[in-house]
C-alpha positions as CSV (number, residue, x, y, z in Angstrom):
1,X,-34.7,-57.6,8.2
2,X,-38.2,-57.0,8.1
3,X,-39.5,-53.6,6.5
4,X,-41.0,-52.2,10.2
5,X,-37.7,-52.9,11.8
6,X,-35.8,-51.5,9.2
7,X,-38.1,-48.2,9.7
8,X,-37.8,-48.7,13.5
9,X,-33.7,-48.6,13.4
10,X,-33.8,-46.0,11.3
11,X,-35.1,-43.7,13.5
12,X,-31.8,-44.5,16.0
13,X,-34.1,-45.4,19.5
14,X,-30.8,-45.4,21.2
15,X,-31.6,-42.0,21.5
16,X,-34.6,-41.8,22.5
17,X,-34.0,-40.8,26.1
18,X,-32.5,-37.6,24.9
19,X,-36.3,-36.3,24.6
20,X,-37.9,-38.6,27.2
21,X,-35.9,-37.3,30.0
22,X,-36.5,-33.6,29.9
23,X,-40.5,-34.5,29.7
24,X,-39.8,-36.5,32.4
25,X,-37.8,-34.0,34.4
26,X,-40.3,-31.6,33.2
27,X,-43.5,-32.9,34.5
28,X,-41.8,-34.4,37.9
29,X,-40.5,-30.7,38.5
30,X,-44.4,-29.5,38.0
31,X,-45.4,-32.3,40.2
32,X,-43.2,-31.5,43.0
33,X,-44.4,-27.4,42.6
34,X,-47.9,-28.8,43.2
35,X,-49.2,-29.6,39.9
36,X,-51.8,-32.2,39.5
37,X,-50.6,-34.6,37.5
38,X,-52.8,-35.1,34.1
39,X,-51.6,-38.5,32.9
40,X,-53.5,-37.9,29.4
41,X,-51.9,-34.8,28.7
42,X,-48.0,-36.4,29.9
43,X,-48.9,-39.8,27.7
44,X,-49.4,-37.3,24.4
45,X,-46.6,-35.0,25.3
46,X,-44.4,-38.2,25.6
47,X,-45.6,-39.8,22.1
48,X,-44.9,-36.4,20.6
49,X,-41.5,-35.9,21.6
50,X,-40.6,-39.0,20.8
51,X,-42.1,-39.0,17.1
52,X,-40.8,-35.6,16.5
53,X,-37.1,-36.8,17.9
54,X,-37.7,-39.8,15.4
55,X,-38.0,-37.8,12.7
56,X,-35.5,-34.9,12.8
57,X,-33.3,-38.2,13.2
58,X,-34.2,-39.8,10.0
59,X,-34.1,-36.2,8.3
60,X,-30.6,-36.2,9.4
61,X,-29.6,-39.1,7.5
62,X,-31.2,-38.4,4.4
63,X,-29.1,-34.9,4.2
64,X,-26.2,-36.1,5.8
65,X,-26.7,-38.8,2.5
66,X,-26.8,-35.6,0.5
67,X,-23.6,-34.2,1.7
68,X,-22.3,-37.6,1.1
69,X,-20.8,-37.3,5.2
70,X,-21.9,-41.3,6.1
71,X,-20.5,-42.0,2.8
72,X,-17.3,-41.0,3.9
73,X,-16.6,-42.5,7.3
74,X,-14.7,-45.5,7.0
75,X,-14.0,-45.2,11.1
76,X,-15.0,-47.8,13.3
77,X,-18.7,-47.4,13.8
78,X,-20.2,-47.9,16.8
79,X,-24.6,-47.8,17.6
80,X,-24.0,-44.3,18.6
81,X,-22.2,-43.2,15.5
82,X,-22.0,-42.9,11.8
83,X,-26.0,-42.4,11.6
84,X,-28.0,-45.6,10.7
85,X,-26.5,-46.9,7.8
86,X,-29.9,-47.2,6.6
87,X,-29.1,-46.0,3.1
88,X,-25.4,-46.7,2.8
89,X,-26.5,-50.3,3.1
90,X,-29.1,-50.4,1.0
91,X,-32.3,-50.8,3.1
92,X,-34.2,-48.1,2.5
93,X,-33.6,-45.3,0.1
94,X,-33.2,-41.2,0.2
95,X,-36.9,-40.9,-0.9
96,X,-38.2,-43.5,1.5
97,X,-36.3,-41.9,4.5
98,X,-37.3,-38.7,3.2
99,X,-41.0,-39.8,3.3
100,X,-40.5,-41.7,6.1
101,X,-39.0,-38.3,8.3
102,X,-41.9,-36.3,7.2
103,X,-44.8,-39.0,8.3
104,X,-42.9,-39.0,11.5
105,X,-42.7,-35.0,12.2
106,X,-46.6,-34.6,10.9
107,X,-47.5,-37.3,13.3
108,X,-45.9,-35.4,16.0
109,X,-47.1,-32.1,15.1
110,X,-50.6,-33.6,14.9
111,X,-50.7,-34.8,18.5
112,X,-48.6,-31.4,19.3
113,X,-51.4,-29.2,17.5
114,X,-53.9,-31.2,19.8
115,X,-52.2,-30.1,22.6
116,X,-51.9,-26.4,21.9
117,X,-55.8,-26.7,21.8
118,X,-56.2,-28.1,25.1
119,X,-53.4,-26.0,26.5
120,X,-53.1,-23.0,25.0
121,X,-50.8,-20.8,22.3
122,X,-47.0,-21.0,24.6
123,X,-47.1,-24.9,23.5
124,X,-47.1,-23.8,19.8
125,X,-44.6,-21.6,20.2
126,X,-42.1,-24.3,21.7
127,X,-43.0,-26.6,19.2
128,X,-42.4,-24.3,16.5
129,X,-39.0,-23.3,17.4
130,X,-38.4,-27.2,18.0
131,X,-39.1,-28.1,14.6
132,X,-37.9,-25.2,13.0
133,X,-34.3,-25.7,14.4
134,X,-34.3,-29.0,14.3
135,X,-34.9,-29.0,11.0
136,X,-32.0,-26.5,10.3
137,X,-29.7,-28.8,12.3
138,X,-28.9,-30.7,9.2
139,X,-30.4,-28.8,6.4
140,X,-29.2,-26.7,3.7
141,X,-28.0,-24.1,3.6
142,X,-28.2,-23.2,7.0
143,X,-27.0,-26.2,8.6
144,X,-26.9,-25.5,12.0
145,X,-24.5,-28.6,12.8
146,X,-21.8,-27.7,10.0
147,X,-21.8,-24.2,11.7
148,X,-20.5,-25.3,15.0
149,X,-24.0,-24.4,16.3
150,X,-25.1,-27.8,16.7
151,X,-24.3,-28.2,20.1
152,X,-26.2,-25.2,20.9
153,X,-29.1,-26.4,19.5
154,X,-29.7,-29.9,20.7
155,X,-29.0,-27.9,24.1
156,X,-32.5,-26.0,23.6
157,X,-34.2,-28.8,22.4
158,X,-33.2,-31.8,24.3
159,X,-33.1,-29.2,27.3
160,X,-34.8,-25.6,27.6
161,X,-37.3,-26.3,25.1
162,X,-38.3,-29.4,25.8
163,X,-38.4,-29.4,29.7
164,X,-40.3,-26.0,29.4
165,X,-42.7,-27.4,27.4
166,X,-43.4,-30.5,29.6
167,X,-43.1,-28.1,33.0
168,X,-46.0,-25.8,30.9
169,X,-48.3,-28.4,30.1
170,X,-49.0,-30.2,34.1
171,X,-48.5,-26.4,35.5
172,X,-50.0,-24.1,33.3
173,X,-47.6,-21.9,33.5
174,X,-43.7,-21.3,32.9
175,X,-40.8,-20.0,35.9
176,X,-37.6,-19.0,35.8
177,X,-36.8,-21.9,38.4
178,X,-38.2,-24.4,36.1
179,X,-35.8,-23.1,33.2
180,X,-32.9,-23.5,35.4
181,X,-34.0,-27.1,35.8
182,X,-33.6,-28.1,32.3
183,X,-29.7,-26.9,32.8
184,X,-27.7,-29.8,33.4
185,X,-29.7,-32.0,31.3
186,X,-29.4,-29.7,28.4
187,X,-25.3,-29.3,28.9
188,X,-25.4,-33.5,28.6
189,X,-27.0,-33.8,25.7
190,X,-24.8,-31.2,24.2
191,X,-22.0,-33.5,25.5
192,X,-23.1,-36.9,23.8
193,X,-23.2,-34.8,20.6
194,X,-19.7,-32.9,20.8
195,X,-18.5,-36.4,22.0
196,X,-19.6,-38.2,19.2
197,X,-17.9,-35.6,16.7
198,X,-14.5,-36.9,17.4
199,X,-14.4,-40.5,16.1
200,X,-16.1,-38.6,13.1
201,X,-13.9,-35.7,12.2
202,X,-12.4,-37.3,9.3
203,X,-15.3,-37.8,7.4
204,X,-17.3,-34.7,8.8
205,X,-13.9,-32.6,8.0
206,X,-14.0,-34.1,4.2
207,X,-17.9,-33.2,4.0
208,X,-17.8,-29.9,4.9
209,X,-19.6,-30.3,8.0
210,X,-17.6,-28.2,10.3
211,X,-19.0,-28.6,14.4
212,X,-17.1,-27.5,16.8
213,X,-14.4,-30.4,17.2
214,X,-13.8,-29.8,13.1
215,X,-13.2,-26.1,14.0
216,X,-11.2,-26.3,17.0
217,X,-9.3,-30.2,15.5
218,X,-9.5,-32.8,18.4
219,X,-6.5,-32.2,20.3
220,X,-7.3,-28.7,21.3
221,X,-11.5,-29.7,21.3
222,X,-10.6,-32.2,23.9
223,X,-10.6,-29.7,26.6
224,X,-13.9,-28.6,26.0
225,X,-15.5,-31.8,27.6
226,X,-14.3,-30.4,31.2
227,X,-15.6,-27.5,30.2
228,X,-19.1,-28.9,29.3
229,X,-18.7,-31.3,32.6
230,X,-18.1,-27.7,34.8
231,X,-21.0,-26.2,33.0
232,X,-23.2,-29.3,33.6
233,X,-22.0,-29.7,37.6
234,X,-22.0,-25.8,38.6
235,X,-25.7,-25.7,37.1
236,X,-26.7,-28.5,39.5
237,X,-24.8,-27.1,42.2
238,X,-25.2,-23.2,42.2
239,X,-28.8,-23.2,42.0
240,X,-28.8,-25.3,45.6
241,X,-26.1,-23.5,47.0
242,X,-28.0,-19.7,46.6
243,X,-31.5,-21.4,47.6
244,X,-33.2,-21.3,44.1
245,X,-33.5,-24.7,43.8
246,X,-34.5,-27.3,46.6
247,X,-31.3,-29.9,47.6
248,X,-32.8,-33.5,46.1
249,X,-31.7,-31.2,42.8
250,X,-28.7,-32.6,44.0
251,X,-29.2,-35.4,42.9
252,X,-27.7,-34.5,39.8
253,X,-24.6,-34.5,40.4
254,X,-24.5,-38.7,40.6
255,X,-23.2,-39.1,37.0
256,X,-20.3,-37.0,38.0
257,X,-17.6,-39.6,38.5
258,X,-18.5,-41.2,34.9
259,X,-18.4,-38.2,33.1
260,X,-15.1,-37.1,34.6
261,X,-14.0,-40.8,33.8
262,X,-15.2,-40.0,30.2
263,X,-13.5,-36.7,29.5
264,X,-10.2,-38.0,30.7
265,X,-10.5,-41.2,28.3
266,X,-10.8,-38.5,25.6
267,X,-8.0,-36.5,26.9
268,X,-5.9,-40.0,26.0
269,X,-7.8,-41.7,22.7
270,X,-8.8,-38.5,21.8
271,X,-7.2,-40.0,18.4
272,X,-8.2,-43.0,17.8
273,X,-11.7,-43.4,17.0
274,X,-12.1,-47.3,17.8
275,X,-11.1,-46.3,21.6
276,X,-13.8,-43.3,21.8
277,X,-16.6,-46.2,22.6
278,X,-16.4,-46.1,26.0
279,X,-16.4,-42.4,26.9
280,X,-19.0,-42.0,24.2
281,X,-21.0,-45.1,26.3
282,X,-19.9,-42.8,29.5
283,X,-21.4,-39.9,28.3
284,X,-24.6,-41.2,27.4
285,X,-24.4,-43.0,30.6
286,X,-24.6,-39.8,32.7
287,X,-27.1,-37.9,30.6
288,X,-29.3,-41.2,31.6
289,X,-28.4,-41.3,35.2
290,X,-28.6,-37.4,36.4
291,X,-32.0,-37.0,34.3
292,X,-33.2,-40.3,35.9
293,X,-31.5,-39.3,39.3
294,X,-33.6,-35.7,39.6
295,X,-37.0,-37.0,38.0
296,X,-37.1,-39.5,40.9
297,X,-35.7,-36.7,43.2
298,X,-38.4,-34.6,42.8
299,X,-41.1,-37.0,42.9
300,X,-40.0,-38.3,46.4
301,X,-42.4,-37.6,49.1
302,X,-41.9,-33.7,50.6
C-alpha cells in the first residue's frame, strides 16, 4: 500500500459524510431563506470540514493506541469499526499519525481562519468549540467519549455546530429555525456512534473507555436506539406540524423504515458483534438518506 493511501485510509473517509451533510443542509437551508449562494465561500467551508473531520479522526487513533482500546478488540471488525488499524498493523506509527492529525487540523484551521476574515468573529467561535471538543473526544484526561459524553458531542459537531456554521456563512446571520434544522441530522450521527459501541464493548469495557452502551451494558443500551430514532423523527415532525418549519422538511423522515429496521436488528444481535453489520450499515444508511433527502428538499423550486 502506497504511503498517500495509507495516509488517505487513515483518516476513515467512510465518514466523511458525517461533516458534509450538515454543510450541505446548512447552506441549502440558507438558500431556500433567500440567501445568495457564494460558491467560494461553500467550496472552503466544505474542504475545512472535511480536513478538520480528518484529523480529529486520526487523533482518535493515536490515543485510542494510547489507551491500548484497538489493541484489545479481537471482535469481528467491520469498515465502520475498530478505528483504522493503521498502527496495529504496522503502517504508520503513533508519531506519524500524531503528525499526521495535526497537519490535518492546522490545514483546516487555516482555511477556517480565512473564513472568519471574510465573514466575521461567530465563525471563530464555532470553530473553536469544534476543535476544542473534538479534541477532548478522545483525549486525556477528559475524554469526552469514555465519559458517556461522546454521543453528546459528535451531536453538536456533526449537527448544531456544524449546520450553524454553514447556515452563517451564505446568510450572514444565525435563527433559531435554522438551529432546529440541524436536529435530526445531529440525533443520526449520534446514532451511528452509540451503534458502533456495541460490537466494541468488550474491548472499550477492558480499556476504560466507558460510553454510554459500557455504562448502561448492551442489553439494557439496546433500548436507547428507539429512543434516539423518536428523538430523530419528532424533530422532523414537530417543527412541521406547529408551522416552524416549512413541509419539504419532511422529507426527513424517508430513512425511517431503515432505521426502525436497524434498532430492531439490535434489539436481537444486540450480542453478537459479527451480526451488528447490518444495522450499523442501516444506521449510516439513514443518516445519508434524511440529510440527502432535506438538502434536495430545500433547494427544490418554491
Amino acid at each position: 500500500m502506497g504511503k498517500f493511501k495509507t495516509y488517505f485510509l487513515s483518516t476513515r473517509p467512510q465518514f466523511f459524510p458525517a461533516v458534509i451533510l450538515p454543510v450541505t443542509m446548512g447552506t441549502s437551508y440558507a438558500l431556500y431563506k433567500g440567501a445568495a449562494f457564494d460558491e467560494w465561500v461553500f467550496f472552503l467551508a466544505l474542504i475545512a470540514a472535511v480536513a478538520c473531520h480528518a484529523g480529529m479522526n486520526v487523533l482518535n487513533d493515536y490515543f485510542d493506541s494510547l489507551s491500548k482500546a484497538d489493541e484489545m478488540n479481537l471482535t469481528p471488525l467491520t469498515p465502520f469499526t475498530g478505528g483504522s488499524r493503521m498502527i496495529q498493523n504496522g503502517l504508520m506509527s503513533q508519531g506519524e499519525t500524531l503528525l499526521l492529525s495535526l497537519v490535518l487540523l492546522f490545514i483546516g484551521s487555516a482555511i477556517g481562519l480565512y473564513l472568519v476574515w471574510l465573514k466575521g468573529i461567530f465563525i471563530l467561535v464555532i470553530g473553536v468549540l469544534g476543535l476544542l471538543t473534538g479534541a477532548l473526544y478522545s483525549a486525556p484526561p477528559v475524554f469526552l467519549a469514555g465519559r458517556g459524553l461522546g454521543e453528546i458531542t459528535v451531536f453538536l459537531n456533526f449537527g448544531l455546530l456544524t449546520l450553524s456554521g454553514a447556515y452563517f456563512l451564505q446568510a450572514g446571520n444565525l435563527t433559531l429555525d435554522a438551529m432546529i434544522v440541524s436536529l435530526p441530522i445531529g440525533f443520526l450521527i449520534a446514532a451511528i456512534l452509540y451503534v458502533n459501541e456495541f460490537p466494541d464493548y468488550e474491548s472499550d469495557k477492558a480499556s476504560g473507555k466507558r460510553n454510554l452502551v459500557v455504562r448502561l451494558t448492551p442489553k439494557r443500551a439496546r433500548y436507547g436506539m428507539f429512543i434516539i430514532g423518536a428523538m430523530t423523527y419528532l424533530s422532523v415532525v414537530i417543527p412541521v406540524i406547529t408551522g416552524y418549519l416549512p413541509l419539504r422538511f419532511l422529507a426527513g423522515v424517508i430513512s425511517l423504515p431503515f432505521f426502525l429496521k436497524a434498532s430492531m436488528d439490535v434489539m436481537s444481535f444486540y450480542q453478537i458483534p459479527d451480526s451488528m453489520k447490518k444495522p450499523i450499515k442501516l444506521v449510516i444508511l439513514s443518516h445519508v438518506l434524511t440529510g440527502a433527502a432535506i438538502t434536495i428538499a430545500f433547494l427544490l423550486p418554491q
